[in-house]
BAKE-599125 format. One line per 5 residues: number of its first residue (from 1); their letters; for each residue x, y, z negated of N, C-alpha, C, O. Coordinates in steps of 0.1 Angstrom, whole numbers, plus 5000, padded with zeros to 4 digits. Layout:
N
NUM	a	X Y Z X Y Z X Y Z X Y Z  ...
END
This chain:
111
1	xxxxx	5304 3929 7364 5305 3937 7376 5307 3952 7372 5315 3959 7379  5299 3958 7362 5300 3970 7356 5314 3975 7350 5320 3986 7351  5319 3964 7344 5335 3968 7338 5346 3974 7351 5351 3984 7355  5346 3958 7357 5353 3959 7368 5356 3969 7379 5366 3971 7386  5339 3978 7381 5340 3989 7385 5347 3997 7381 5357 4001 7387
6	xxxxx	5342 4002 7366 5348 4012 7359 5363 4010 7354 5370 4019 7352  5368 3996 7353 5380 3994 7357 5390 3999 7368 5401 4005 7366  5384 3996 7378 5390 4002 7395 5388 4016 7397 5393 4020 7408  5382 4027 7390 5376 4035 7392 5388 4043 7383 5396 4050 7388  5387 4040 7370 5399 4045 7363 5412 4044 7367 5420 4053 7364
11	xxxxx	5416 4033 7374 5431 4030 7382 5436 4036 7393 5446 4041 7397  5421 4033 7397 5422 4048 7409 5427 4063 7407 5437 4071 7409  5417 4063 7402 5418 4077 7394 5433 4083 7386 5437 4095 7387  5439 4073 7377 5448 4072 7375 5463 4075 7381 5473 4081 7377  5459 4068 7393 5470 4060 7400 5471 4075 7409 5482 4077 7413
16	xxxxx	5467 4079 7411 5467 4097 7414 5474 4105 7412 5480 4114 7418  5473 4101 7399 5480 4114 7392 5495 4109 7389 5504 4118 7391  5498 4097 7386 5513 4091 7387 5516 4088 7400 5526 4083 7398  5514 4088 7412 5519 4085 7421 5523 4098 7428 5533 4097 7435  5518 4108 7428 5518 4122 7430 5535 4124 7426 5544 4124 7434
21	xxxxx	5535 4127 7414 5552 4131 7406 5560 4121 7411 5570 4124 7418  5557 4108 7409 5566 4098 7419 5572 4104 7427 5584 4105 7425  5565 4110 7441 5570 4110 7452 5576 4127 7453 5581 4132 7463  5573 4133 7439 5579 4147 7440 5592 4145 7439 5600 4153 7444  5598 4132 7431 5612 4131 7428 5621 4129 7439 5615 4128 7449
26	xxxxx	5635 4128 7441 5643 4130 7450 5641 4117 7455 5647 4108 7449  5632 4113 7466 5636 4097 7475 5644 4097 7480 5650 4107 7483  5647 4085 7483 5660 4081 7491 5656 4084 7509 5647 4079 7515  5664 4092 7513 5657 4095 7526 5666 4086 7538 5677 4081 7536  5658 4084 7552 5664 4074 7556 5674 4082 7571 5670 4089 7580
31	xxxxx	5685 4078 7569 5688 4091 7578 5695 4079 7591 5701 4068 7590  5693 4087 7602 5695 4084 7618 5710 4072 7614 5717 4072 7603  5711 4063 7627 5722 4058 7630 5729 4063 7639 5731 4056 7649  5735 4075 7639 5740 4082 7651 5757 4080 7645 5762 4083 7634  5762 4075 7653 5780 4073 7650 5782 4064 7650 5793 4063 7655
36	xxxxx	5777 4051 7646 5778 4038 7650 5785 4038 7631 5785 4045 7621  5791 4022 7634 5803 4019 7623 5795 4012 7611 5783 4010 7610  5803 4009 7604 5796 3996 7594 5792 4004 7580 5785 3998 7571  5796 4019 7579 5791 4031 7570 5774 4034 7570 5767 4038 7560  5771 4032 7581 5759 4042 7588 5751 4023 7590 5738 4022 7591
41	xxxxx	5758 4012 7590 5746 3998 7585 5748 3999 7567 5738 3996 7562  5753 4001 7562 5754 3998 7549 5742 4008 7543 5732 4005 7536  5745 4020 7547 5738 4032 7542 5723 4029 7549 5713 4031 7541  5720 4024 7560 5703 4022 7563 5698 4009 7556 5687 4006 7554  5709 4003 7554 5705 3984 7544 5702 3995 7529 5691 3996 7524
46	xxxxx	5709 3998 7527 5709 4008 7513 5694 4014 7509 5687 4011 7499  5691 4024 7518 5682 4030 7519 5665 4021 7525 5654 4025 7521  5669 4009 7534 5659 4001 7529 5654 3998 7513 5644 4000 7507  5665 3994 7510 5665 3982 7497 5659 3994 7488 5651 3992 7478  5664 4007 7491 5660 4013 7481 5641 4023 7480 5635 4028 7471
51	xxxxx	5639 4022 7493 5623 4020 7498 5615 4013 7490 5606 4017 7481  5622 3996 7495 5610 3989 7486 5613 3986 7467 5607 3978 7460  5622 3993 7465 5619 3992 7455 5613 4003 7446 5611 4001 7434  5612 4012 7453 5602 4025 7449 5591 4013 7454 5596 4003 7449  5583 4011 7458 5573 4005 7461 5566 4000 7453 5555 4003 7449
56	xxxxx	5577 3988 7449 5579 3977 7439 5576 3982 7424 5569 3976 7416  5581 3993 7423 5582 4004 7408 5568 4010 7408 5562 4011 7398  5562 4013 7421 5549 4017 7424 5538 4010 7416 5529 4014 7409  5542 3997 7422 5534 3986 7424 5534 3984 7410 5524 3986 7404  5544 3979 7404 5544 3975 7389 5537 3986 7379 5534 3981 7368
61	xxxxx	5535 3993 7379 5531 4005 7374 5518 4004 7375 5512 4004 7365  5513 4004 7386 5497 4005 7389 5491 3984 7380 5480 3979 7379  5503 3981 7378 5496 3965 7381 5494 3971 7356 5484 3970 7349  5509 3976 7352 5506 3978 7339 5488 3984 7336 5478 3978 7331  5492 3998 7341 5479 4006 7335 5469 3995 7343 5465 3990 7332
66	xxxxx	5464 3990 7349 5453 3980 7352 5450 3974 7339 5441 3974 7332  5464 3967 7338 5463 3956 7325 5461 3963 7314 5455 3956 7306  5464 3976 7309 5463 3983 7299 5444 3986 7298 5438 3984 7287  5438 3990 7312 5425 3991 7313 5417 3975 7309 5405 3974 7306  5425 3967 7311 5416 3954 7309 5417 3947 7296 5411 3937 7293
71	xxxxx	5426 3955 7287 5431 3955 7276 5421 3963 7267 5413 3959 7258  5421 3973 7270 5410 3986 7262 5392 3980 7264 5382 3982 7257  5394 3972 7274 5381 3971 7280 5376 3959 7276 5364 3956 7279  5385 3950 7269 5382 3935 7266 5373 3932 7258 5373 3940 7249  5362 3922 7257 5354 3924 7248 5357 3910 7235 5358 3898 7237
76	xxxxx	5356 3918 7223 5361 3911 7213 5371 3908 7207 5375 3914 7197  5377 3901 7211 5389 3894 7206 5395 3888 7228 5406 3885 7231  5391 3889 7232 5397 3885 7242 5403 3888 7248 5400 3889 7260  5417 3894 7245 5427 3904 7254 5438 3896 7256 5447 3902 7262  5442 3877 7253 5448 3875 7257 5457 3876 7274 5470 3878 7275
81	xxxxx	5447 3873 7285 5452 3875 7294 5457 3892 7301 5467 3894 7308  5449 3900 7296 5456 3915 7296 5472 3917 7285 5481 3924 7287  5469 3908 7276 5485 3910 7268 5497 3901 7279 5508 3904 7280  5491 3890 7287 5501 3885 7298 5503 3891 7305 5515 3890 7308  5495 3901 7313 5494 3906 7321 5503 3918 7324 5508 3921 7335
86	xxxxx	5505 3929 7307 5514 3937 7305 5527 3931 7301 5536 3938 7305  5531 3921 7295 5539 3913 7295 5550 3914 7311 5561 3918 7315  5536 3907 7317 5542 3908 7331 5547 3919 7338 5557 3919 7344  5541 3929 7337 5541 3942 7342 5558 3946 7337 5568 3947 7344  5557 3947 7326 5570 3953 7319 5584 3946 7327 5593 3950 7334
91	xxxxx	5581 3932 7321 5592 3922 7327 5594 3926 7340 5606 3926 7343  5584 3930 7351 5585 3930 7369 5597 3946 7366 5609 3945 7369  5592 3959 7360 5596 3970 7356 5614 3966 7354 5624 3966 7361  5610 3964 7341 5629 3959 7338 5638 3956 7349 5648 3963 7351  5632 3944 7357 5636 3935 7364 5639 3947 7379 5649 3947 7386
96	xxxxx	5630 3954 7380 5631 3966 7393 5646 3974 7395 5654 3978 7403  5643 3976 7377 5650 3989 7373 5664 3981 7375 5674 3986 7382  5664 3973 7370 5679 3967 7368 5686 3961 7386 5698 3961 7388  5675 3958 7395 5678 3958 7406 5684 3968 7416 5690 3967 7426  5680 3978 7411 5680 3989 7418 5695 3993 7412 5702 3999 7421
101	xxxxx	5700 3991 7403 5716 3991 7393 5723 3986 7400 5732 3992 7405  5722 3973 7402 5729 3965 7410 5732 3966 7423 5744 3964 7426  5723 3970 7431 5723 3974 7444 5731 3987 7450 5737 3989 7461  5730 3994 7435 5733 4008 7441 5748 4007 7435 5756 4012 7442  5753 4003 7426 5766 3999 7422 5774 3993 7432 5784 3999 7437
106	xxxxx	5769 3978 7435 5776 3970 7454 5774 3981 7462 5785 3986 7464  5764 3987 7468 5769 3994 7477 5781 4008 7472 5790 4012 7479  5779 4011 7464 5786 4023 7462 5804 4019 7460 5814 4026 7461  5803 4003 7458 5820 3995 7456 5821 3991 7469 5832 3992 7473  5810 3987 7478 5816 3989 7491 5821 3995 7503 5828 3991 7513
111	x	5813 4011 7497 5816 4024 7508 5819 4033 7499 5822 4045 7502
END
């Protein structure tokens, strides 16, 4: 119970300080449907998709350094499921990053 505190406590703590700069960077902002036309649905579908995957980038991030904390914090030899866990993390990362390529590529070939 003592780890797991001090686990959540550092993630917290953590997750502060990276999530801060995150949001200093240029987001995708979501702008009005005023004009109608299939420009102004593509661009709010766009600007969705691109929401949650700041999110998603969020999320995977906070899920690594967890696993990095459960990693540092392991006792003995037992860090298998923290080495899956950043495994995972990375792989969700890649997989974000490369989504966010694709999306913004299709849209950009369609308008």
């Amino acid at each position: 119970m003592k780890n797991w505190l001090r686990a959540t406590t550092a993630l917290a703590s953590s997750a502060i300080f990276m999530v801060r700069p995150a949001f200093a960077q240029s987001a995708p902002v979501i702008e009005p449907l005023a004009g109608g036309g299939i420009e102004t649905i593509i661009s709010a579908i766009q600007n969705v998709i691109n929401w949650m995957l700041m999110i998603a980038g969020v999320l995977a991030v906070a899920y690594l350094v967890y696993a990095g904390i459960l990693y540092i914090t392991a006792p003995g030899g037992k860090t298998d499921v923290a080495k899956n866990m950043i495994i995972n993390a990375i792989t969700g990362i890649v997989i974000i990053v490369l989504s966010y390529v694709i999306v913004n590529t299709a849209m950009s070939l369609m308008g």
